[in-house]
NUNU-560139 format. One record per residue: residue in three letters; residue number from 1; y, z, x of N, C-alpha, C in turn. Coordinates in Angstrom, 2 decimals. Example, Ala and Ser with C-alpha at 12.3 -4.5 7.8 and 13.67 -1.06 7.14 Angstrom:
// NUNU-560139
    r    k      n_y      n_z      n_x     ca_y     ca_z     ca_x      c_y      c_z      c_x
  ALA    1    -5.69     7.80    13.19    -4.50     7.80    12.30    -3.30     7.80    13.20
  SER    2    -2.25     7.08    12.85    -1.06     7.14    13.67     0.03     7.87    12.90
This chain:
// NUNU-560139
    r    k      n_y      n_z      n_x     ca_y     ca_z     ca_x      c_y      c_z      c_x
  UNK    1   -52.84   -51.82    53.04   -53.35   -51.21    51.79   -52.60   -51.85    50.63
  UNK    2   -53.48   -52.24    49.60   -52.67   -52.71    48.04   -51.98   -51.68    47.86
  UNK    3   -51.07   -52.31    46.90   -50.34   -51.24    45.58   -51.48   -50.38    44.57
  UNK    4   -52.36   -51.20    44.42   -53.31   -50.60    43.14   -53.90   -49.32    44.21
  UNK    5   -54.05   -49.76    45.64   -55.13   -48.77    46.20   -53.74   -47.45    46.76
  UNK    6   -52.95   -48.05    46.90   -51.74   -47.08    46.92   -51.25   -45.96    46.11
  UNK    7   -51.67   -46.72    44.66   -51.17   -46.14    43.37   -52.17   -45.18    43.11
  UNK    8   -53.64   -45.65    43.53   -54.43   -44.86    43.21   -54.93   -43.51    43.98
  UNK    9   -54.28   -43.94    45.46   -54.23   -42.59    46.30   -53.47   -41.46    45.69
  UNK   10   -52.11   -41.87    45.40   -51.16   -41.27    45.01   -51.64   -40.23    43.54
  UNK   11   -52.21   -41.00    42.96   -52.47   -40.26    41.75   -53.50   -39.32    41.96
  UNK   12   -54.50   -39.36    43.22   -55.48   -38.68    43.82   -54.66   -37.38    44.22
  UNK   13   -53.23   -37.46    45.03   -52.81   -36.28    45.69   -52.30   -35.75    44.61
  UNK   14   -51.66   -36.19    44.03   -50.82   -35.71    42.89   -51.66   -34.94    41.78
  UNK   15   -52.76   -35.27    41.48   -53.70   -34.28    40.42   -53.25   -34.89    39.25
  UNK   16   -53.20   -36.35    38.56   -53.11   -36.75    38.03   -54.45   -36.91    37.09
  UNK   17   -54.01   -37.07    35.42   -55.06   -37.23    34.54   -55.74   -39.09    34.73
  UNK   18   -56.87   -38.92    35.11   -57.34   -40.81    35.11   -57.18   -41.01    36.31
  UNK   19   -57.24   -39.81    37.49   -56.74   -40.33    39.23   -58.61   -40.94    39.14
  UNK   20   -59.48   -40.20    39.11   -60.96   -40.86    39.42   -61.27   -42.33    38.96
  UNK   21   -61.02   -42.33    37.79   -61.84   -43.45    37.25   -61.03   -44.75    37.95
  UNK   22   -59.84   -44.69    37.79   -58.68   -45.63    38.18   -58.79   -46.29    40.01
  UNK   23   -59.93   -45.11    40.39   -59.79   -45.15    42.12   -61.25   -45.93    42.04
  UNK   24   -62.20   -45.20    41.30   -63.70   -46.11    41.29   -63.27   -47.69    40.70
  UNK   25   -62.02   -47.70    39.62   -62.42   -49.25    39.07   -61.77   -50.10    40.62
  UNK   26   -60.79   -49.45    41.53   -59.88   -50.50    42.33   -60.84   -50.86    43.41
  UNK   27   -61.75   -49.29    43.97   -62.40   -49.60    45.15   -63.36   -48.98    44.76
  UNK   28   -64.63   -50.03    44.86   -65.91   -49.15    44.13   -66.66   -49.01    45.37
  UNK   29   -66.00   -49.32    46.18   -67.43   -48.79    47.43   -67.00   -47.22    48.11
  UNK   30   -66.18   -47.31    48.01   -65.44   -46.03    48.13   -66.21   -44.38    47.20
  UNK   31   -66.55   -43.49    47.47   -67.40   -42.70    47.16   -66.71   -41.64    46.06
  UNK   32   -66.90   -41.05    44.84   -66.46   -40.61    43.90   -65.40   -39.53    44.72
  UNK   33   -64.33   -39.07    44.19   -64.03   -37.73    45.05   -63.94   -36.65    44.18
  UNK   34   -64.13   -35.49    44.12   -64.00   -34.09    43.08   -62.38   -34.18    42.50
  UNK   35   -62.85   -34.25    41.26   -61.78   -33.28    40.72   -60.78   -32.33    41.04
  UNK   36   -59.13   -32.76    41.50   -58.72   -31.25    41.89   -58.57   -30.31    40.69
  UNK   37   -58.52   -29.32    41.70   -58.60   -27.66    40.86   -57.25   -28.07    39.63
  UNK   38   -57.61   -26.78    38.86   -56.81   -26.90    37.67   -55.47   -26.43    38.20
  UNK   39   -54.13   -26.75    37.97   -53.16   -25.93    38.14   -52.83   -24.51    38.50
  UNK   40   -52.29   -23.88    38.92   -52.40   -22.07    38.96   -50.71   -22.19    38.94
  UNK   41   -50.55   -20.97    37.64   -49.82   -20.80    37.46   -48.72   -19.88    38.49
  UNK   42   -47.67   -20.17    38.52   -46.85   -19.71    39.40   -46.40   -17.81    39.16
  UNK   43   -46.23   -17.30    40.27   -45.67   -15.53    39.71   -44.97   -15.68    38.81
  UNK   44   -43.31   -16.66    38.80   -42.45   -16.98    37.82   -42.93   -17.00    36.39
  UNK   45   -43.88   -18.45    36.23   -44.63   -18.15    35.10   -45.24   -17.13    34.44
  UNK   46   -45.61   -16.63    35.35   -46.49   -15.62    34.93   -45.81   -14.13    34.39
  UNK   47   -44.60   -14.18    35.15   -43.72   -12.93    34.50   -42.94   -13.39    33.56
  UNK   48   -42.66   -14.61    33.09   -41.88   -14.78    32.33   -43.25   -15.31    30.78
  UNK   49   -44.41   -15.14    30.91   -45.39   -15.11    29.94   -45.30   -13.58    29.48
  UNK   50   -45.51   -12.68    30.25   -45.54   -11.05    30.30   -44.46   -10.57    29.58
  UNK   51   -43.38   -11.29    29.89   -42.04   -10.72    29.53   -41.82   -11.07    27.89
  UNK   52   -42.37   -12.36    27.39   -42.89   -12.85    26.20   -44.05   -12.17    25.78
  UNK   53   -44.72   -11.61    25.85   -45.56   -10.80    25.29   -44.70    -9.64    24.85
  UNK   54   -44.09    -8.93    26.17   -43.07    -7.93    25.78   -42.25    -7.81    24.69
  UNK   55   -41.68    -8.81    24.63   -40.67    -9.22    23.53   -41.34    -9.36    22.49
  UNK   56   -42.49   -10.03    22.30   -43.37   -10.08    20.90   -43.41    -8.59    20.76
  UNK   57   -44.05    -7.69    21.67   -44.50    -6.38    21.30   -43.17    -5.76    20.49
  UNK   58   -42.15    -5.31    20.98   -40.79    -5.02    21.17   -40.51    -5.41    19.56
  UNK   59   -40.69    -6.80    19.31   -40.38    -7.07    18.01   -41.71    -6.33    17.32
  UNK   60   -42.47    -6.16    17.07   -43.63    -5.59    16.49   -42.73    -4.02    15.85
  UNK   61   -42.44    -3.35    16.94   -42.29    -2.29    16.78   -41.16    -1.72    16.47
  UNK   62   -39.89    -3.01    16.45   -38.90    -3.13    15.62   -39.21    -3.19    13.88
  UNK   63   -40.20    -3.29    13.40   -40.76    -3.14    12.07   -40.20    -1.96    11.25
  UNK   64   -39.84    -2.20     9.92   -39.62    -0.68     9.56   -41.07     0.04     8.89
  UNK   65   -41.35     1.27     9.44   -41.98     2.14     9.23   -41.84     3.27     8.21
  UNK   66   -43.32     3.32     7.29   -42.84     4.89     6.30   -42.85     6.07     7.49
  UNK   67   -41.24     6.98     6.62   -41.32     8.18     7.26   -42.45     9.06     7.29
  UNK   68   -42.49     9.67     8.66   -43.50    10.75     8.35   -43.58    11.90     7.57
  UNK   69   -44.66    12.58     7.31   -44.56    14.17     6.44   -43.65    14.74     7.46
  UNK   70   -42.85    15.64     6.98   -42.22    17.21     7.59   -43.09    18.13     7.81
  UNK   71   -43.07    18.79     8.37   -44.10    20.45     8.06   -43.15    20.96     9.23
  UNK   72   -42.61    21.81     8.29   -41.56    22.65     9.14   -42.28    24.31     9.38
  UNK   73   -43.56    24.08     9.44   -44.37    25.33    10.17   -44.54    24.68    11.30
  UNK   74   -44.65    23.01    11.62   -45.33    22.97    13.24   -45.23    23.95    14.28
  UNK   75   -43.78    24.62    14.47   -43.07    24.81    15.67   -43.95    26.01    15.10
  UNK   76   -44.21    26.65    14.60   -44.87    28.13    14.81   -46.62    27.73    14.55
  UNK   77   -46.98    26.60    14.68   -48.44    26.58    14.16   -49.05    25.92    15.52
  UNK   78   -48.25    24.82    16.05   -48.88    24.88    17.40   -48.25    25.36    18.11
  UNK   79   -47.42    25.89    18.40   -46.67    27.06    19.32   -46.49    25.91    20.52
  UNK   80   -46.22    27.22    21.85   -45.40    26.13    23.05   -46.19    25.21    23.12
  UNK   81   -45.79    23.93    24.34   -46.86    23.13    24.74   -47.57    23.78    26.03
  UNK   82   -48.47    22.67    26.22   -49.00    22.89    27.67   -48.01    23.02    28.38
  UNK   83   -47.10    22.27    28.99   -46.89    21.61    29.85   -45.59    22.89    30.22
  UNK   84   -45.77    23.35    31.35   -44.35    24.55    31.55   -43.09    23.64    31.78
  UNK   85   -42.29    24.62    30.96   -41.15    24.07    30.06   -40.01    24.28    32.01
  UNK   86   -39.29    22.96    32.24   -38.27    22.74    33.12   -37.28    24.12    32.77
  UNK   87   -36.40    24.09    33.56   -34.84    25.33    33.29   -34.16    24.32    32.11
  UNK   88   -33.85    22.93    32.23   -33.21    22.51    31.55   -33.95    22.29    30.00
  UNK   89   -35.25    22.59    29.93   -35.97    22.10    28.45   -35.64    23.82    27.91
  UNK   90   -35.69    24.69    29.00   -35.46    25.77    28.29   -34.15    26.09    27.98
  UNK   91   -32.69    25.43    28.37   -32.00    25.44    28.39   -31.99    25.13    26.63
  UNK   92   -32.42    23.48    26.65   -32.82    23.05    25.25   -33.18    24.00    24.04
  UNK   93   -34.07    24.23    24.39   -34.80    25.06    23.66   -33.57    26.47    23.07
  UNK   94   -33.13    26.99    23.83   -31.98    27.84    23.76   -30.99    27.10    22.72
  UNK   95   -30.43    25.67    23.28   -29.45    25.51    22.13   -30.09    24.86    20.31
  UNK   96   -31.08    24.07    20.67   -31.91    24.54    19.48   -31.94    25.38    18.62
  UNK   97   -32.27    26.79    19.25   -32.04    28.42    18.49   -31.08    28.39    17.94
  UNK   98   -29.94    28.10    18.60   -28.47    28.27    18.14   -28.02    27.83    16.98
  UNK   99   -28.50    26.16    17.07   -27.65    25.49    15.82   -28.57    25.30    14.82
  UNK  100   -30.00    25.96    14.89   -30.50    26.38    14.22   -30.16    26.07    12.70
  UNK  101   -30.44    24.92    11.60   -29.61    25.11    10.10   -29.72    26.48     9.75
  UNK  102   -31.13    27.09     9.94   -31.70    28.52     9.38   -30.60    29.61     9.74
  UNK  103   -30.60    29.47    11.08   -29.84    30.58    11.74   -28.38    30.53    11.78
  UNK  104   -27.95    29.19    11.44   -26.38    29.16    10.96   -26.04    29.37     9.16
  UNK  105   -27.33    29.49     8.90   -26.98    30.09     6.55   -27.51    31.07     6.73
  UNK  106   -27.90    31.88     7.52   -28.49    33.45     7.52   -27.17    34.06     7.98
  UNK  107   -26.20    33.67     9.26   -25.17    33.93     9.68   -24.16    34.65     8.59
  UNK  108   -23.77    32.85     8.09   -22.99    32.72     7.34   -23.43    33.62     6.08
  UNK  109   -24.93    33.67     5.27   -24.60    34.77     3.91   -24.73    35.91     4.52
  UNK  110   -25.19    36.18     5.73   -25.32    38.02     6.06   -23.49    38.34     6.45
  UNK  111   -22.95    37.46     6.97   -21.46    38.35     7.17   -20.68    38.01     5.57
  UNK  112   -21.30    37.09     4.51   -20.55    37.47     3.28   -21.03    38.71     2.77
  UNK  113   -22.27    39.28     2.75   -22.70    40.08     2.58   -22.47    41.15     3.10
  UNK  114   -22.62    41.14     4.15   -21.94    42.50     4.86   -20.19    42.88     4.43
  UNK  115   -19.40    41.94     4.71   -17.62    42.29     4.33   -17.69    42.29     2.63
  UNK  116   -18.76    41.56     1.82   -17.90    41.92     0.48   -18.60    43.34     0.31
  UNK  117   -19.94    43.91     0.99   -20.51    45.40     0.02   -19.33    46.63     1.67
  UNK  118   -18.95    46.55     2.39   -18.34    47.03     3.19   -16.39    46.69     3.63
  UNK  119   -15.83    46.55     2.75   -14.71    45.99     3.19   -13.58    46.86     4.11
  UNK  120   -13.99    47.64     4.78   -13.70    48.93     5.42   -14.05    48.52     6.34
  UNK  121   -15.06    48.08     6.93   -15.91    47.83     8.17   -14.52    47.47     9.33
  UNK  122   -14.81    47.40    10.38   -14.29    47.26    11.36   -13.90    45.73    11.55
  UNK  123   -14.47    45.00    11.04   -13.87    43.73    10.35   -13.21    43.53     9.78
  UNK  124   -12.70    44.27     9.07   -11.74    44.07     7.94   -12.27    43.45     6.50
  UNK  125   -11.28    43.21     5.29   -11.52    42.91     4.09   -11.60    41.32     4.25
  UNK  126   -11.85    40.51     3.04   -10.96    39.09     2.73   -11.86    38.12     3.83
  UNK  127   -11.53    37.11     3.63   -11.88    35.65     4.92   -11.50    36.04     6.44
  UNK  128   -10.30    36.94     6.52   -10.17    37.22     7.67   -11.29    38.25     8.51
  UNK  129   -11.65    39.05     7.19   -12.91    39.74     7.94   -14.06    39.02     8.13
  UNK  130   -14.17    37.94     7.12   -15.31    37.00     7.28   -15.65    36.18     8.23
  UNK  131   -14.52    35.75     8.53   -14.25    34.96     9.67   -14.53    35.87    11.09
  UNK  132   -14.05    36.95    11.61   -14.56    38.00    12.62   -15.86    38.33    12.89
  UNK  133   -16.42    38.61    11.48   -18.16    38.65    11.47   -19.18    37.19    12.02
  UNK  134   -18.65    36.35    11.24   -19.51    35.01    11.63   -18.63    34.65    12.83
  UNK  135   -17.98    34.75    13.71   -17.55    34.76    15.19   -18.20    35.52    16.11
  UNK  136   -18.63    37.04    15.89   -19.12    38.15    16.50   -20.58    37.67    16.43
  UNK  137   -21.13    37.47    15.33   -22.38    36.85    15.18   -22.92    35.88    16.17
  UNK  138   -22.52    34.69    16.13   -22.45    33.53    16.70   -22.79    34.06    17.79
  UNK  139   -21.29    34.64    18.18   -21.38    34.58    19.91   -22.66    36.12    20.25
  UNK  140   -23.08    36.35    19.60   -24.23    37.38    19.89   -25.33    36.57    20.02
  UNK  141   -25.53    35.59    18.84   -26.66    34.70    19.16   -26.80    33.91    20.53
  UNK  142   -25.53    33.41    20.59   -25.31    32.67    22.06   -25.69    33.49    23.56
  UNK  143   -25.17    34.72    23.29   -25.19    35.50    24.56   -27.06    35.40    24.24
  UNK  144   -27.77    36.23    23.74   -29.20    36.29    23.42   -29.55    35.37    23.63
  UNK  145   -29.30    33.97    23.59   -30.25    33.10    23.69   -29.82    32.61    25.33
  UNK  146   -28.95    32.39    25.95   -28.61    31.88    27.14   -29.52    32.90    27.90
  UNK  147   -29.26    34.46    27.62   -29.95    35.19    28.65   -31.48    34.82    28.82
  UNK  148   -31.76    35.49    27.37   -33.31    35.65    27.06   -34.13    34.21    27.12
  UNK  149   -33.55    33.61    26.25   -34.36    31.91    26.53   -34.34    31.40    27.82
  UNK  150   -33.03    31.38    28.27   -32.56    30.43    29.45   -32.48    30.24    30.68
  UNK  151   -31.58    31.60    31.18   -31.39    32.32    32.25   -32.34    33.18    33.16
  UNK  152   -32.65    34.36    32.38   -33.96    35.22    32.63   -34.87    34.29    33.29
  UNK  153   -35.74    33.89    31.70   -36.66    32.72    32.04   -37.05    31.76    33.30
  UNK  154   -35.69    31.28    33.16   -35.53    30.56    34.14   -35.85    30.98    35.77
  UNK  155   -35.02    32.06    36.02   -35.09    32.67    36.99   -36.48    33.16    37.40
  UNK  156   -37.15    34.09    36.76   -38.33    34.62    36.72   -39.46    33.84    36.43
  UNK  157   -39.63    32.53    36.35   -40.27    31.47    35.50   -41.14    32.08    34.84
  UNK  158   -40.86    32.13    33.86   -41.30    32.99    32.42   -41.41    32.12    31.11
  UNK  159   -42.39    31.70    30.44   -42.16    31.08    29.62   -41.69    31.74    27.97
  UNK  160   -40.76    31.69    27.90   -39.89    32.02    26.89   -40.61    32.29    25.33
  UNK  161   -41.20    31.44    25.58   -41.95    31.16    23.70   -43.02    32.18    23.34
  UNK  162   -43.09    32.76    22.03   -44.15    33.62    21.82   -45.62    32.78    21.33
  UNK  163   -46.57    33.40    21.55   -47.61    32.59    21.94   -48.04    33.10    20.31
  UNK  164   -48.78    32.42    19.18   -49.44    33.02    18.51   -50.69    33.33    18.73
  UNK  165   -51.85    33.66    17.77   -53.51    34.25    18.24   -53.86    33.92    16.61
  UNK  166   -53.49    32.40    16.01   -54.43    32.48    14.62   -55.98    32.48    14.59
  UNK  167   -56.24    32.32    15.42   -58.52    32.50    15.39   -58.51    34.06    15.42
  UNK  168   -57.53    34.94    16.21   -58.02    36.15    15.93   -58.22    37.04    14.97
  UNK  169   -58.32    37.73    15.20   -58.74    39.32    13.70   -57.52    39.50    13.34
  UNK  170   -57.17    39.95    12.41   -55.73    40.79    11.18   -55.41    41.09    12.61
  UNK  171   -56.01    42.42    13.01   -55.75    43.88    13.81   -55.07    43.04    15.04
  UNK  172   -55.83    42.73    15.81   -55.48    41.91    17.07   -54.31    41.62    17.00
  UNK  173   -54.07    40.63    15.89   -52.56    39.55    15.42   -51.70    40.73    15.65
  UNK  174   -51.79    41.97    14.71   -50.61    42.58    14.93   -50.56    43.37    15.93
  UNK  175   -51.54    43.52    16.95   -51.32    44.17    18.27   -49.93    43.67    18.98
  UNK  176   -50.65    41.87    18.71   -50.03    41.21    20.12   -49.19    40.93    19.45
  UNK  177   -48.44    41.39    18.45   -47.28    40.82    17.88   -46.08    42.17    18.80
  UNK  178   -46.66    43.74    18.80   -46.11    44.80    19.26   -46.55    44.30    20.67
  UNK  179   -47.20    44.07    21.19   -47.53    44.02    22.98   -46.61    42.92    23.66
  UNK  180   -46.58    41.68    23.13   -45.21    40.62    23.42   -44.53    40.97    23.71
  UNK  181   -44.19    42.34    23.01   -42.51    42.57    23.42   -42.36    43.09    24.87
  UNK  182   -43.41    43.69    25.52   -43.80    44.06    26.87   -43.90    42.86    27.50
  UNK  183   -45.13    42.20    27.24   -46.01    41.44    28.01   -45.85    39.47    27.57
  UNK  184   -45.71    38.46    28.25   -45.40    37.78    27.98   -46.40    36.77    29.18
  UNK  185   -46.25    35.36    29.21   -46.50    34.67    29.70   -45.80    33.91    30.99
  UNK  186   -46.08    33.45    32.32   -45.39    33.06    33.30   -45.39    31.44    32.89
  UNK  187   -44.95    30.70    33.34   -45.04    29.27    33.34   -46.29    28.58    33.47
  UNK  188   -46.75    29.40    34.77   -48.22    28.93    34.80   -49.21    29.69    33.97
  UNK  189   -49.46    29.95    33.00   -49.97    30.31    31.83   -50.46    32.18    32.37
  UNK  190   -50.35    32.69    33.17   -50.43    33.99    33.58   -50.09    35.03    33.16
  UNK  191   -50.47    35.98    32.49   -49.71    37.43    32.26   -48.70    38.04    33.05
  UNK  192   -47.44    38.28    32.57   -46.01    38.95    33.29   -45.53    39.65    32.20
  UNK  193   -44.28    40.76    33.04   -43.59    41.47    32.47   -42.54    40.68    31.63
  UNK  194   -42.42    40.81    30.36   -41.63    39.85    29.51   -39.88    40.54    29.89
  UNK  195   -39.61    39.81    31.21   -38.01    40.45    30.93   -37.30    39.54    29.95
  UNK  196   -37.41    38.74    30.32   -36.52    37.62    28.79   -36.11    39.26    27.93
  UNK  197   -36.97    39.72    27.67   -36.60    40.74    26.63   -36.17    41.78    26.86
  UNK  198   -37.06    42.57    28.19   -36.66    44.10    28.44   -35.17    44.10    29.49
  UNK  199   -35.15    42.85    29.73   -33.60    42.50    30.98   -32.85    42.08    29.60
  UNK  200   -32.79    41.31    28.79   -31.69    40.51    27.96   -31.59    41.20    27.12
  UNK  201   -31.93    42.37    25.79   -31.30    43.32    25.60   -30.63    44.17    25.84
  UNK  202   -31.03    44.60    27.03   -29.91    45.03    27.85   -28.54    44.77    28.17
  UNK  203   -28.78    43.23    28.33   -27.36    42.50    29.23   -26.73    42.79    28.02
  UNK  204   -27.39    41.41    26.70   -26.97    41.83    25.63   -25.69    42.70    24.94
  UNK  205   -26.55    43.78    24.83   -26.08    44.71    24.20   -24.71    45.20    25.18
  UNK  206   -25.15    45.34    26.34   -23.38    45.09    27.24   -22.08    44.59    27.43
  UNK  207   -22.46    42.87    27.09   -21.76    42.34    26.84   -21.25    42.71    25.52
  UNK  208   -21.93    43.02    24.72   -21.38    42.96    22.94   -20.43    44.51    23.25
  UNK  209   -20.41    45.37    24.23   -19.69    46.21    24.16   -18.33    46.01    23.94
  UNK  210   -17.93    44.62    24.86   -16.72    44.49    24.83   -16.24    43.33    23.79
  UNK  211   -16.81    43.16    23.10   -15.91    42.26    21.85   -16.28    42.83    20.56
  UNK  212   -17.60    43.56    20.46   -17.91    43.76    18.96   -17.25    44.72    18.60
  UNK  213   -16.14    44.71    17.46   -15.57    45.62    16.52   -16.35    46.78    16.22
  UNK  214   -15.92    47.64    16.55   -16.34    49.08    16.02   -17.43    49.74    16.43
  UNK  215   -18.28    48.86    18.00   -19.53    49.31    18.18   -18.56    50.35    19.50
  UNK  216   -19.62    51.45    19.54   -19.73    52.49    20.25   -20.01    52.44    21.82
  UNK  217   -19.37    52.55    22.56   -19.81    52.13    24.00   -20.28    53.03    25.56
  UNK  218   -20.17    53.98    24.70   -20.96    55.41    25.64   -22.48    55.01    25.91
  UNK  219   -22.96    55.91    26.77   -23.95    55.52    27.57   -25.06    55.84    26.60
  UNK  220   -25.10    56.69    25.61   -26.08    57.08    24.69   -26.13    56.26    23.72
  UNK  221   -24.96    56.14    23.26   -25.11    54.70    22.12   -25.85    53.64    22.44
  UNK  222   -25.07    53.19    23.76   -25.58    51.80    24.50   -27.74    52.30    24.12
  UNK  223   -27.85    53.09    24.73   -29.24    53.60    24.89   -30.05    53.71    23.30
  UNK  224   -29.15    54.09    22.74   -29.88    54.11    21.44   -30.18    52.83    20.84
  UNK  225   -29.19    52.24    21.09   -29.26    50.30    20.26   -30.19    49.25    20.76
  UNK  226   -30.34    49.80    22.42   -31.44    49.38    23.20   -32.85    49.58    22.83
  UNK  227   -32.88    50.85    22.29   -34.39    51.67    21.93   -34.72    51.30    20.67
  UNK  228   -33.54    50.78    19.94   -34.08    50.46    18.67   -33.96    48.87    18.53
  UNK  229   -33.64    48.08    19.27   -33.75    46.59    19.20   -35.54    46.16    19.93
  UNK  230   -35.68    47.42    20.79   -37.16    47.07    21.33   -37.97    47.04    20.46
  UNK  231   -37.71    48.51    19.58   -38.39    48.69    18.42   -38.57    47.63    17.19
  UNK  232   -37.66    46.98    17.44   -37.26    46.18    16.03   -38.14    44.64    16.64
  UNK  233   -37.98    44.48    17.74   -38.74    43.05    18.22   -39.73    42.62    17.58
  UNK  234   -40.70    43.66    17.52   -41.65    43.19    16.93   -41.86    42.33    15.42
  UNK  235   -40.63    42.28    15.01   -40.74    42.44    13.78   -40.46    40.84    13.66
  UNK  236   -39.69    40.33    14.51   -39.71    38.57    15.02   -41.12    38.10    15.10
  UNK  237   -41.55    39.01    15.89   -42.96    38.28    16.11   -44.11    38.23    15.42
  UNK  238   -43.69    39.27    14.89   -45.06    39.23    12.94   -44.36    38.02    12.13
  UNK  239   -43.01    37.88    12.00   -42.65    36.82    11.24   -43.26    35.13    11.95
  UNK  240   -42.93    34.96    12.97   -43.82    33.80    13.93   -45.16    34.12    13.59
  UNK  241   -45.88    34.87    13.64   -47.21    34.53    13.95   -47.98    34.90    12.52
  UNK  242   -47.42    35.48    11.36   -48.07    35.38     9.82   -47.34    34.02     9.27
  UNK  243   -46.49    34.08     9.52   -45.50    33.25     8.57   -46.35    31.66     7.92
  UNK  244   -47.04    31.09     9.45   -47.46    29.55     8.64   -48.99    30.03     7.90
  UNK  245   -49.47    31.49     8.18   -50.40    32.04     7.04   -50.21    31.82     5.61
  UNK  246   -49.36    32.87     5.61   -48.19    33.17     4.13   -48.05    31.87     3.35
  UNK  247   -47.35    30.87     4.30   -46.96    29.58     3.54   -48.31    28.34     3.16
  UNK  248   -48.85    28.56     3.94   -50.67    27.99     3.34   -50.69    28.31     1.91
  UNK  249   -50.72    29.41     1.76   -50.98    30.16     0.43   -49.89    30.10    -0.97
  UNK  250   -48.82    30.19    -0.58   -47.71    29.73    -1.65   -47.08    28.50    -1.78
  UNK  251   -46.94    28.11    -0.65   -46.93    26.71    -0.45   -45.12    26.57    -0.63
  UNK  252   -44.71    27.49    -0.26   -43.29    27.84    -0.69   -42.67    27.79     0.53
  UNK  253   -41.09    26.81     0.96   -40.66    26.50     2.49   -39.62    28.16     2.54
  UNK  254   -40.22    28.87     3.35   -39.46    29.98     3.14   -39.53    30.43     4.63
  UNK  255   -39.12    29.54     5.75   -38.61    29.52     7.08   -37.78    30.34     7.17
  UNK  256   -36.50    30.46     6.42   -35.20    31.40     6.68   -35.66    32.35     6.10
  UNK  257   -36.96    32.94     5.83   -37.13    34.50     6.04   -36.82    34.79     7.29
  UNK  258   -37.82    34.32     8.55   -37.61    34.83     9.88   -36.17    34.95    10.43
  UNK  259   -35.25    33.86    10.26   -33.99    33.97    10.56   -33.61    35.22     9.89
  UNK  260   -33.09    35.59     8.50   -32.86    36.81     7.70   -33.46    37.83     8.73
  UNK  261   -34.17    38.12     8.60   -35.08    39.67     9.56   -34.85    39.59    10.68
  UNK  262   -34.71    38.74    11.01   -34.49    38.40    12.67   -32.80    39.30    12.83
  UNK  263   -31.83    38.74    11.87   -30.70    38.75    11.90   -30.03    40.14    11.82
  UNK  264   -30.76    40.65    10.58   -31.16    42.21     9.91   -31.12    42.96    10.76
  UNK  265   -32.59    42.76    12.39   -32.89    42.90    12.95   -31.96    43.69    14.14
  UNK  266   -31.02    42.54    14.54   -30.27    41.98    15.46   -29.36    43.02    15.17
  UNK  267   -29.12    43.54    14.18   -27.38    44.02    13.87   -27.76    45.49    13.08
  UNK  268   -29.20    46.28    13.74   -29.23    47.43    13.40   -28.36    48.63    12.97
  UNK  269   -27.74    48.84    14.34   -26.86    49.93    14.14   -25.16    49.39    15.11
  UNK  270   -24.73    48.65    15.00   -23.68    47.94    14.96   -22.23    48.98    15.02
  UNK  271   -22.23    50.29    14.13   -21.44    50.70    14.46   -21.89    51.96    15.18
  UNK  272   -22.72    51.93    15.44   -23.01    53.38    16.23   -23.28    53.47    17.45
């Protein structure tokens, strides 16, 4: 065999550009042969094209973006999600409550308020009483929310969150604002006994026997503070479920009402 007919095999196996014509000019009796196939790219290639796309995307979305609107009604306008909340999202959800900005400046002006119009109180006068109140506070919120959000919940799989009813009637709204405090939702979207509430006031109010200054710890007291925190529940849940009404209409961010009433709420009869 020549070199030329050598060269031209070679360029035949190889998939070389000009292998045909180069093979018809050396040996023309020799019969055309097809075209080989086009290349195919290798997996390698091919993930390391993907991975470059990636990186383009990646940079895309490294872009800076305008912030979004706020609307600090969401959390009460679409209420929970679908999706039943894990022990640990409710866990979340619990410390959320807590550090709350709302619920830590309702804290803080209700115990200035309370020690400067009461300086007698079982707290005492001055910063030192101030300081006792927003401690007692705190840790009331904490106990309430670990039980009722967290614990309970958890246990009983109960979904924690109050459900609103804005398509319904006035009347209705404020039914189920008083019936919640009974009746509540399971995880799997089902009607249950809401212990979150009728168990965690309870504990509650037990625990607070032994640290809160000046509260009363007989079995009737205990009973009375119980009967009137049930009573008072409702009054959370008219604030959730009018509240992103109200603010449609004035157009005024007045969120730390609910905290305030809530708080009000919370610390009924405190020394009795």
């Amino acid at each position: 065999m020549s070199r030329a007919a050598l060269f031209a095999a070679l360029l035949v196996a190889t998939g070389l550009p000009g292998r045909t014509a180069y093979a018809q000019d050396t040996n023309p009796a020799q019969p055309s042969l097809p075209d080989a196939p086009a290349p195919v790219q290798s997996s390698v290639e091919q993930n390391d094209a993907n991975s470059q796309i990636d990186r383009n995307d990646c940079t895309k979305k490294l872009l800076p973006c305008p912030k979004p609107f706020i609307n600090w009604y969401t959390r009460f306008e679409n209420g929970p999600q679908v999706k039943p909340l894990t022990p640990e999202e409710k866990a979340w959800l619990a410390t959320k409550n807590i550090i709350d900005p709302f619920n830590l400046i309702t804290i803080l002006g209700e115990a200035g308020i309370s020690v400067a119009g009461d300086s007698h109180s079982a707290y005492g006068p001055g910063m030192p009483g101030y300081g006792r109140y927003v401690g007692v506070s705190f840790t009331q919120d904490i106990t309430g929310e670990f039980f009722n959000t967290f614990l309970i919940p958890s246990i009983v799989h109960q979904d924690p969150h109050y459900h609103r009813m804005p398509h319904a009637s006035y009347l209705r709204r404020a039914l189920h604002t008083v019936d919640a405090v009974a009746w509540a939702q399971s995880d799997s979207g089902k009607g249950m006994l809401n212990y979150g509430t009728l168990l965690g006031y309870g504990i509650d109010d037990e625990i607070g026997n032994l640290y809160v200054p000046g509260q009363q710890t007989n079995g009737s007291a205990t009973a009375r503070r119980y009967a009137i925190g049930l009573a008072t529940a409702p009054i959370d849940n008219a604030v959730t479920e009018f509240l992103p009404d109200v603010a449609k209409h004035i157009h005024v961010q007045i969120v730390v009402i609910q905290r305030i009433i809530n708080q009000v709420a919370s610390k009924d009869t405190g020394g009795t």
